[in-house]
C-alpha positions as CSV (number, residue, x, y, z in Angstrom):
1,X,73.6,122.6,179.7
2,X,70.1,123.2,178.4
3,X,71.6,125.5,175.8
4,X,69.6,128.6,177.0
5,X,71.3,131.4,179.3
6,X,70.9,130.2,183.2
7,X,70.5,132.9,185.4
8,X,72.4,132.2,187.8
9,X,76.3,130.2,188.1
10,X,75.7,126.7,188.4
11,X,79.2,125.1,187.8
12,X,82.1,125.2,189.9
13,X,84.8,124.5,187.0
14,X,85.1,125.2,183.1
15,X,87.6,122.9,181.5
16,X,88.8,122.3,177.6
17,X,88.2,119.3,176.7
18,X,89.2,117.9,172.9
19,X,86.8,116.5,171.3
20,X,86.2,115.2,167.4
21,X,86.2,118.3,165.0
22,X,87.7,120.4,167.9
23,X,87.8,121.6,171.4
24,X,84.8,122.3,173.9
25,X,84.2,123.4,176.8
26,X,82.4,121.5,179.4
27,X,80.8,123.0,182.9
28,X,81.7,120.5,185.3
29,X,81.7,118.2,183.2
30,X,78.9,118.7,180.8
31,X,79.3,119.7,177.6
32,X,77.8,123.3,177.0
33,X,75.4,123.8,173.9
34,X,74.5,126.5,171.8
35,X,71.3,128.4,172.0
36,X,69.6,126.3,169.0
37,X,71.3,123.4,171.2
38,X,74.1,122.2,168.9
39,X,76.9,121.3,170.7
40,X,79.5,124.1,171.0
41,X,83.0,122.6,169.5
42,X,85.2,125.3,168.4
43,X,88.6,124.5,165.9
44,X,91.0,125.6,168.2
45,X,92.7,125.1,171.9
46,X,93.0,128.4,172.2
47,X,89.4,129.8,171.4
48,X,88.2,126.9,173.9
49,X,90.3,128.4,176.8
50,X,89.1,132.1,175.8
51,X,85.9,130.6,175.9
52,X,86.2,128.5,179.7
53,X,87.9,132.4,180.9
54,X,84.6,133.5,180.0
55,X,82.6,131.4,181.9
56,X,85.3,130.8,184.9
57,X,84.2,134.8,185.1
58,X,80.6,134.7,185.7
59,X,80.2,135.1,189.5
60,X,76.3,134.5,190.3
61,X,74.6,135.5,187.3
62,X,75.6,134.7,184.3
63,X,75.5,138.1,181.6
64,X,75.8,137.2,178.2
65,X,77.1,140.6,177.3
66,X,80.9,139.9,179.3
67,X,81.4,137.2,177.2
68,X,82.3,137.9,173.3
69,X,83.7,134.7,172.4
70,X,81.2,132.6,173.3
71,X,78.7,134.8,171.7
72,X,80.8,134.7,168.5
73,X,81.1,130.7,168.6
74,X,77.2,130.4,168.9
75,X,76.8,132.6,165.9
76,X,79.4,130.6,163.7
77,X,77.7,127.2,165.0
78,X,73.7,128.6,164.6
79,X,74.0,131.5,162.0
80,X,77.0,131.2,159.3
81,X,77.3,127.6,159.4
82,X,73.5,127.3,158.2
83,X,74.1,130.0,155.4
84,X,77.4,130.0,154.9
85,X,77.0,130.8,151.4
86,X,74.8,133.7,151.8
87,X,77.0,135.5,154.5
88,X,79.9,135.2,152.4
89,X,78.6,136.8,149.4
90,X,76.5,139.5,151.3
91,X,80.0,140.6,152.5
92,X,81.8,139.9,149.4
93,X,79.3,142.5,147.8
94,X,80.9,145.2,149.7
95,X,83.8,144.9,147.1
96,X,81.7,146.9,144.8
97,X,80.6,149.8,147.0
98,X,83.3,149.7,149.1
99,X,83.8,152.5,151.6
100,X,87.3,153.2,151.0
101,X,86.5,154.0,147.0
102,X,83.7,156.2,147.5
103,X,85.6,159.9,147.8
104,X,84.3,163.3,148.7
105,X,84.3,166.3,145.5
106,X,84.2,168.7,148.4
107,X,85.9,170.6,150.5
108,X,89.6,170.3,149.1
109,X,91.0,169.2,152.9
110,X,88.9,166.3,152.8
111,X,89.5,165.4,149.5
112,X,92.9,165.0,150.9
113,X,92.8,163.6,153.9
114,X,90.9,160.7,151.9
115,X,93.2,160.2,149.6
116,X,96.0,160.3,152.1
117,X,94.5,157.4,154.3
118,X,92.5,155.6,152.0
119,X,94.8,155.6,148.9
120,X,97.4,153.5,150.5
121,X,95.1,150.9,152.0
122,X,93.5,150.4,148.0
123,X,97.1,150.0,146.8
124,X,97.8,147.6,150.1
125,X,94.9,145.8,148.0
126,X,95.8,145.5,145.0
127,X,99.8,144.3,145.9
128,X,98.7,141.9,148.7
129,X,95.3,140.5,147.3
130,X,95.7,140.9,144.0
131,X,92.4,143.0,143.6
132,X,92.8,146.5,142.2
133,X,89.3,148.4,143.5
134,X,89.6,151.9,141.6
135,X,88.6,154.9,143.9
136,X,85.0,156.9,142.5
137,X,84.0,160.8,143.2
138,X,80.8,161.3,144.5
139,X,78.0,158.9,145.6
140,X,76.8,157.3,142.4
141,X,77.8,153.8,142.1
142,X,79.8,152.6,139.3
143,X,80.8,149.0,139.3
144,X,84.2,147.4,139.8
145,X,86.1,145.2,137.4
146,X,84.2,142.0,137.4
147,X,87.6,139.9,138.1
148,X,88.6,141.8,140.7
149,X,85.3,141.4,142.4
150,X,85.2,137.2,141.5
151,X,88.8,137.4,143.2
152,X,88.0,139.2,146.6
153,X,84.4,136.7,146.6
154,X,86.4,133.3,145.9
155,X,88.9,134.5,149.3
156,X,85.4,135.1,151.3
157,X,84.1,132.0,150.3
158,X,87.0,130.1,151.5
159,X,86.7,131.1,155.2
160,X,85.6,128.6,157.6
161,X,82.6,129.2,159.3
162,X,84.1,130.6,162.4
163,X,86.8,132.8,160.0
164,X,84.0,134.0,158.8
165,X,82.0,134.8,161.3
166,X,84.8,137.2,162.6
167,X,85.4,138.6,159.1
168,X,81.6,139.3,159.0
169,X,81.8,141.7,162.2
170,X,84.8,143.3,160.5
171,X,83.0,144.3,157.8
172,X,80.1,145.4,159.1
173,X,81.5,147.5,161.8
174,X,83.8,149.7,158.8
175,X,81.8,149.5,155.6
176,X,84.8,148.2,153.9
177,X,86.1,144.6,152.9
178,X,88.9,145.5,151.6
179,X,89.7,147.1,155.9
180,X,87.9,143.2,156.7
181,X,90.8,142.2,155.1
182,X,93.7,144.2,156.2
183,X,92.6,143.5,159.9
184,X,93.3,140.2,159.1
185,X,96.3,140.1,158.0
186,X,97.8,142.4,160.0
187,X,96.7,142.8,164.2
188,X,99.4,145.5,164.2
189,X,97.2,147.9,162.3
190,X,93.6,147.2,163.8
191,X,93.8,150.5,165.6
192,X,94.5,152.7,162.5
193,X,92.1,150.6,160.2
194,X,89.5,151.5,163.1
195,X,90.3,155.4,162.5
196,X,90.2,155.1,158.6
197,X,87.0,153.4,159.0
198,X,85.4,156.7,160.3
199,X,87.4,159.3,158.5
200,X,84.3,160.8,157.3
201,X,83.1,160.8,161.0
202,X,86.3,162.0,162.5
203,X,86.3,164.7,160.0
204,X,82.8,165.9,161.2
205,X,83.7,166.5,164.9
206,X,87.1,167.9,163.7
207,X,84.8,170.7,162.0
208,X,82.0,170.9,164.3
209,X,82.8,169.5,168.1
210,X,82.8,166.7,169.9
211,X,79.5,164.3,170.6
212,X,79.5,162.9,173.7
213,X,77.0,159.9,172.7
214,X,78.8,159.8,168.8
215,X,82.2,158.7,170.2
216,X,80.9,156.8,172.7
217,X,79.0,154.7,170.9
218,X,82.2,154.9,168.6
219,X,83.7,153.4,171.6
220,X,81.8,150.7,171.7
221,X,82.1,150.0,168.4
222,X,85.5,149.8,168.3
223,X,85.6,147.4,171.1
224,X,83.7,145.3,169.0
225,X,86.0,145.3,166.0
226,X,89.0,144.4,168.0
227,X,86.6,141.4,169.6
228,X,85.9,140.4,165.6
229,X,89.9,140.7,164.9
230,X,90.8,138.6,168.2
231,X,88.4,136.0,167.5
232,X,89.1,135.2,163.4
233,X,92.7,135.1,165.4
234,X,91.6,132.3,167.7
235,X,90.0,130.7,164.9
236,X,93.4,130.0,162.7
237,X,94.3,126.3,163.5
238,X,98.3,125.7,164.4
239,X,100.0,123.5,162.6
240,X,99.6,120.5,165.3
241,X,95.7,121.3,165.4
242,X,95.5,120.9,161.9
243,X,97.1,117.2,162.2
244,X,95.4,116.0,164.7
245,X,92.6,113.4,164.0
């Protein structure tokens, strides 16, 4: 494959194949690239089949926008993987404005309903990582201990590129590492992390009404942050993956 989107199904069968430094996926036979053309080897069996589903989907055209996982693999082999460095601390930096810290002086029930659902996710923090972020009122910025910020950056830093290509998303969609990393460690959770993520926003239509366009481009959203937490998934070699030459 060219490495460009073709527009229209060209293959009659997508197969995982293993290759060196992985799995890939090959369209009858050929290998598929990535859109700067490097060839698309993922670290696990499993991402490789979720990858082939993808493409065993397409009927005549071929619409990038049904397939997730191959979008995320392009990104990890074009984007992170040439500024690996530069990804990791952008996200690391969230440490030190991180959503879940930054708390409302006003009204008394949000306030509350804050500390109620954010508290326990710093304290999750500080037993589980190690990294004690302390919550601020109001907007101004006031930094974080500088060792708990090194910590949180050194366990950024040590994501592959496709770990942290997921990690990115799930940042970026809630504002917070310190949810980033709760979604990872725990799949169980992903839908509540989602609603703590927009607390703020959830409190707004509480007070004022529904949005029709708000929640559902909150919908989409969220589709997108379970993608991110499926795919870092996919991304965690087994035991027998890690072994193998």
């Amino acid at each position: 494959m060219s490495g460009e989107w073709a527009a229209k199904r060209f293959w009659k069968t997508a197969a995982v194949v293993p290759v060196a430094g992985g799995f890939t996926v090959e369209l009858d036979g050929r290998g598929i690239k990535t859109p700067a053309k490097t060839a698309l080897v993922v670290p696990t069996q499993d991402m490789a089949e979720a990858i082939a589903a993808e493409w065993d989907a397409q009927v005549e055209k071929i619409d990038p926008m049904t397939m997730p996982m191959t979008r995320s693999a392009n990104a990890a082999l074009d984007k992170v993987s040439a500024q690996h460095g530069e990804v990791a601390d952008m996200l690391a930096d969230y440490g030190d404005s991180d959503l879940l810290c930054y708390r409302a002086e006003t009204p008394v029930e949000l306030v509350a309903r804050q500390s109620a659902v954010w508290g326990p996710l710093l304290t999750w923090a500080a037993q589980e990582l190690g990294a004690k972020l302390e919550p601020r009122a109001g907007v101004l910025h006031v930094s974080q201990a500088p060792e708990v910020l090194a910590k949180l950056r050194a366990m950024v830093h040590e994501m592959d590129n496709f770990q942290l290509a997921g990690f990115h998303d799930l940042v970026m969609l809630s504002g917070s590492l310190i949810i980033g990393f709760a979604a990872i460690k725990d799949a169980n959770v992903t839908h509540k992390l989602w609603e703590a993520s927009r607390l703020d926003e959830i409190w707004q239509r509480d007070q004022w009404g529904e949005d029709d366009e708000a929640e559902a481009n909150a919908a989409i959203k969220f589709e997108a942050f379970l993608h991110a937490r499926r795919f870092f998934d996919l991304a965690m070699a087994s035991e027998s993956e890690r072994d193998s030459p």
